[in-house]
C-alpha positions as CSV (number, residue, x, y, z in Angstrom):
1,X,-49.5,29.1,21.2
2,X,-46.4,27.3,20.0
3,X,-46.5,24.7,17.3
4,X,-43.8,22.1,16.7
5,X,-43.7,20.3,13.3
6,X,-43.0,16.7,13.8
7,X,-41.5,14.9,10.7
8,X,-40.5,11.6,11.1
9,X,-41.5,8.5,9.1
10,X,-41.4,6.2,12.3
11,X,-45.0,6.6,13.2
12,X,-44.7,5.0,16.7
13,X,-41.7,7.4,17.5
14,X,-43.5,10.1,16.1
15,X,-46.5,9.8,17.9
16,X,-44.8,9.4,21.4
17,X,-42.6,12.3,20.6
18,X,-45.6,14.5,19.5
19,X,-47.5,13.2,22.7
20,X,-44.5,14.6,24.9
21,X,-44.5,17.5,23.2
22,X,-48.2,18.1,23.8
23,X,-47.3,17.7,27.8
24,X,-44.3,19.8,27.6
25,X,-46.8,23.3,27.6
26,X,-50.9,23.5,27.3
27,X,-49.6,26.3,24.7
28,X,-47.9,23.8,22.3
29,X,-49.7,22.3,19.4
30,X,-48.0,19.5,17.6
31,X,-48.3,19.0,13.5
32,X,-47.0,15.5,12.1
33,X,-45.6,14.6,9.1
34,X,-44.5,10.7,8.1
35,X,-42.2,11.7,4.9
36,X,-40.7,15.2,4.1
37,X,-42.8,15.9,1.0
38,X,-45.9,15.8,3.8
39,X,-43.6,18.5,6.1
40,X,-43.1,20.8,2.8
41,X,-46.9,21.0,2.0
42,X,-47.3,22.0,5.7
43,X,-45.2,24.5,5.6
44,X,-46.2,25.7,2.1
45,X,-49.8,25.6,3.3
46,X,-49.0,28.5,5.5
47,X,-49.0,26.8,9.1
48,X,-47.4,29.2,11.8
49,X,-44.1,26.9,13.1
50,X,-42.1,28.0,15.3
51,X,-39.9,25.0,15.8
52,X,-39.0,21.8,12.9
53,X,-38.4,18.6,14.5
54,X,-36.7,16.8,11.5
55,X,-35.5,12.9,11.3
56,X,-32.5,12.5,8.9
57,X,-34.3,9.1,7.3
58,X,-37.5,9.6,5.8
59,X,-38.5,9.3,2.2
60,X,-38.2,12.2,0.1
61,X,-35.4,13.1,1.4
62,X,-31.6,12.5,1.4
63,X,-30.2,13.2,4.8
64,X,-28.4,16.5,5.8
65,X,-29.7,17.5,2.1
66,X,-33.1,18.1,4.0
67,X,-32.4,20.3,6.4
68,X,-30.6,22.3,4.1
69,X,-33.9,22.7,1.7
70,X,-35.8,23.1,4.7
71,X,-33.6,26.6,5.6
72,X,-33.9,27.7,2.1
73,X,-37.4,27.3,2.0
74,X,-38.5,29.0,5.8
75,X,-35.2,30.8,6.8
76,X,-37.1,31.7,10.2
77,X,-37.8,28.9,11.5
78,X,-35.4,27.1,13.3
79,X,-34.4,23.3,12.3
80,X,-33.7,20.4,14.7
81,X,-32.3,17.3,13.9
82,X,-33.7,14.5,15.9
83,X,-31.9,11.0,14.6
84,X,-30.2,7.6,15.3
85,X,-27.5,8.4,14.0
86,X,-24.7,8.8,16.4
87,X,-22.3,10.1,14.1
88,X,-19.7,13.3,14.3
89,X,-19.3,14.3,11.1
90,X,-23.2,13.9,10.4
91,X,-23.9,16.1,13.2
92,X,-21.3,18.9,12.3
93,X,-22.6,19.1,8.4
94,X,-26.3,19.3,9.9
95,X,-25.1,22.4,11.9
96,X,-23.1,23.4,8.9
97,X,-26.4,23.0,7.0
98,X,-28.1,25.7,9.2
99,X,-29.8,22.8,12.0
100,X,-29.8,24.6,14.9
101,X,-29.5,21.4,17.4
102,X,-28.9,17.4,17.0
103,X,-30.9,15.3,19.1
104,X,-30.2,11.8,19.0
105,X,-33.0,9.7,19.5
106,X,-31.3,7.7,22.4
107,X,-31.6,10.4,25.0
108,X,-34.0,9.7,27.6
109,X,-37.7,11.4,27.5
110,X,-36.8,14.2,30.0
111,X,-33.6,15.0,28.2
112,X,-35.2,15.4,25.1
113,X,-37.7,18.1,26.6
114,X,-34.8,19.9,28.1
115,X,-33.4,20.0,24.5
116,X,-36.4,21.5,23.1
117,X,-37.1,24.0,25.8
118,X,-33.8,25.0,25.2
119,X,-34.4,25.1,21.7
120,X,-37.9,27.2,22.2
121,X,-35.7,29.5,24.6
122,X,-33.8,30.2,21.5
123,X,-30.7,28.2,22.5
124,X,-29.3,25.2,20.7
125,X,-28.4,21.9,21.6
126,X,-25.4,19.4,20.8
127,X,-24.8,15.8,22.7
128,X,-22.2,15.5,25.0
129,X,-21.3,12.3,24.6
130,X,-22.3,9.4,23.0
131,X,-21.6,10.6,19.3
132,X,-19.3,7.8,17.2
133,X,-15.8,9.5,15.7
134,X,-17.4,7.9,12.5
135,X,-14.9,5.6,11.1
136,X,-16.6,4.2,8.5
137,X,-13.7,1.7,6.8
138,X,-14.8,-0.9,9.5
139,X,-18.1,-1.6,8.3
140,X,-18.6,-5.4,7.2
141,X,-18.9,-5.8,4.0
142,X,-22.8,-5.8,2.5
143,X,-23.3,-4.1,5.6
144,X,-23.4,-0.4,5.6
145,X,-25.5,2.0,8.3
146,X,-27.6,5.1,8.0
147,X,-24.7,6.9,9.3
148,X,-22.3,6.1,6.3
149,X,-25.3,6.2,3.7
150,X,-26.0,9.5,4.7
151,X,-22.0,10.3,4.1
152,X,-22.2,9.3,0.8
153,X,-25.4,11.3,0.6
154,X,-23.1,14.5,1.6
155,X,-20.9,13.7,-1.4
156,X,-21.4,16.7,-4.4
157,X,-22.4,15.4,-8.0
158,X,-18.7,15.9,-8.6
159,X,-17.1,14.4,-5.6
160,X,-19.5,11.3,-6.3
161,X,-17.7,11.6,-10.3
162,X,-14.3,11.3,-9.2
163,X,-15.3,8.9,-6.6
164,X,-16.2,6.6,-9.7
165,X,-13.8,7.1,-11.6
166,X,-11.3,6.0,-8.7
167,X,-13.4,2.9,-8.4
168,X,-12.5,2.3,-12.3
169,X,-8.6,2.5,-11.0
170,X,-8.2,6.0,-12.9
171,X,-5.1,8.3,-11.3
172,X,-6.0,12.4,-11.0
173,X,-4.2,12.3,-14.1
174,X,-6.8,10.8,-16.1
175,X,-9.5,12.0,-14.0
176,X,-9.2,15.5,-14.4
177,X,-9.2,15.0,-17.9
178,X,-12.3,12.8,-18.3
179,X,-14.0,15.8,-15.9
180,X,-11.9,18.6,-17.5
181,X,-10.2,20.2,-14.5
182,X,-7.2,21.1,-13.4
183,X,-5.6,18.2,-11.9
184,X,-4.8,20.5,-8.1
185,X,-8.9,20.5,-8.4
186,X,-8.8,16.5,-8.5
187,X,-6.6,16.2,-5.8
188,X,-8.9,18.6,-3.6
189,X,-12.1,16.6,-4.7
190,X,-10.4,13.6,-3.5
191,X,-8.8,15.2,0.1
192,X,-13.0,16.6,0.0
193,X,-14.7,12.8,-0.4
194,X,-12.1,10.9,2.3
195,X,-13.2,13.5,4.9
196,X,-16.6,12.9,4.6
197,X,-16.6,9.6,4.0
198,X,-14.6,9.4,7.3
199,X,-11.4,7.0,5.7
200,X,-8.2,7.6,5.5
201,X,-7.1,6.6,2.2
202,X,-8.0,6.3,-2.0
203,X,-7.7,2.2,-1.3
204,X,-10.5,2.4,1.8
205,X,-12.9,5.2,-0.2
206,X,-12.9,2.9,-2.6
207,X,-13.9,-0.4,-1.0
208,X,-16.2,1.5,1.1
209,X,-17.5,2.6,-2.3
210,X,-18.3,-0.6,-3.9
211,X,-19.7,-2.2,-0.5
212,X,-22.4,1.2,-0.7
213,X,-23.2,0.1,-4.2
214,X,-23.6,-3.3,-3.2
215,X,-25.6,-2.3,-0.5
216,X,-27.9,0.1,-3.3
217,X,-27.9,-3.4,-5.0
218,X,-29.1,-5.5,-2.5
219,X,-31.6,-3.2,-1.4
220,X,-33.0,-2.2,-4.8
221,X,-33.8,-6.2,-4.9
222,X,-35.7,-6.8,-1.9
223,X,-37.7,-3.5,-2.8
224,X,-38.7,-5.1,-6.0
225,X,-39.4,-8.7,-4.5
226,X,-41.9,-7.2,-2.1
């Protein structure tokens, strides 16, 4: 018997997915999870994976961050992204974070049970096609995507610093003062944060910057008016 964890907060998605799964083999069993503290008390409560089907979006988690604490915590069982996302750079740091496939939500039912036999086989799995470059310093303004929230979300606690500080219309100079470091580390900080935020330039990170805080904003006040 195989089991497949299913964590995904969408529970119309999740339940489809979970009921293909259940066809794929008479010898898989299916666990569910709707939010990622629910998939860590599964796996903490001993169940026998062999196979994490993890969304990039659910609460209690922040993005490629996940699968990340997800290969700390069970090193042997292997991770797969499955998202909307249709991003790139996303998809590289989840593989960078030790996912061992990306499946975007979009592929059709059969080529999502390919991507899992595959990944049962032992193989991984990567779209083709079909995966944005990722340009993020087109997005309208008060409008931002799950794709460029989650870059931000790759951002480090000191990349995210510097980030601010640019946003205040500080030069490395006076940043790697306020942060005390040497100013070459400000510069690499700064080469770091453009890559992943998928712009080209200090002017673009940070308008991109204050339309993700705005976003945060805007968001923060419909949660509170419902």
């Amino acid at each position: 018997m195989r089991t497949i964890l299913v964590a995904d907060d969408h529970p119309i998605f999740r339940e489809a997915l979970a009921g293909t799964l259940k066809a794929l083999d008479e010898r898989v069993d299916v666990l569910e999870s709707g939010s990622f503290g629910e998939a860590v008390e599964q796996i903490a409560a001993g169940a026998d994976i062999d196979l994490i089907l993890l969304d990039l979006r659910m609460p209690g988690m922040s993005g490629v961050k996940g699968v990340r604490s997800l290969r700390v915590r069970c090193p042997d069982v292997p991770v797969a992204v499955i998202s909307a996302l249709a991003d790139r750079y996303v998809m590289r740091e989840c593989f960078d974070a030790g996912a061992v496939a990306y499946i975007p939500k979009s592929l059709s039912r059969d080529a999502i049970i390919a991507a899992v036999r595959t990944i049962l086989d032992g193989g991984s799995y990567a779209p083709t096609d079909g995966m944005d470059a990722g340009d993020a310093a087109g997005e309208e303004d008060h409008v931002l995507d799950d794709a460029v929230r989650c870059r931000f979300e790759l951002l480090t606690n000191q990349q995210r610093k510097v980030l601010e500080l640019m946003a205040e219309g500080q030069l490395n100079k006076q940043i790697a003062h306020v942060i005390d470091v040497q100013i070459t580390t400000v510069k690499a900080h700064v080469s770091s944060l453009l890559q992943k935020l998928g712009v080209s330039s200090r002017t673009q990170a940070v308008i991109l910057y204050q339309k993700y805080r705005r976003s945060l904003s805007a968001s923060n006040g419909r949660d509170q008016r419902t």
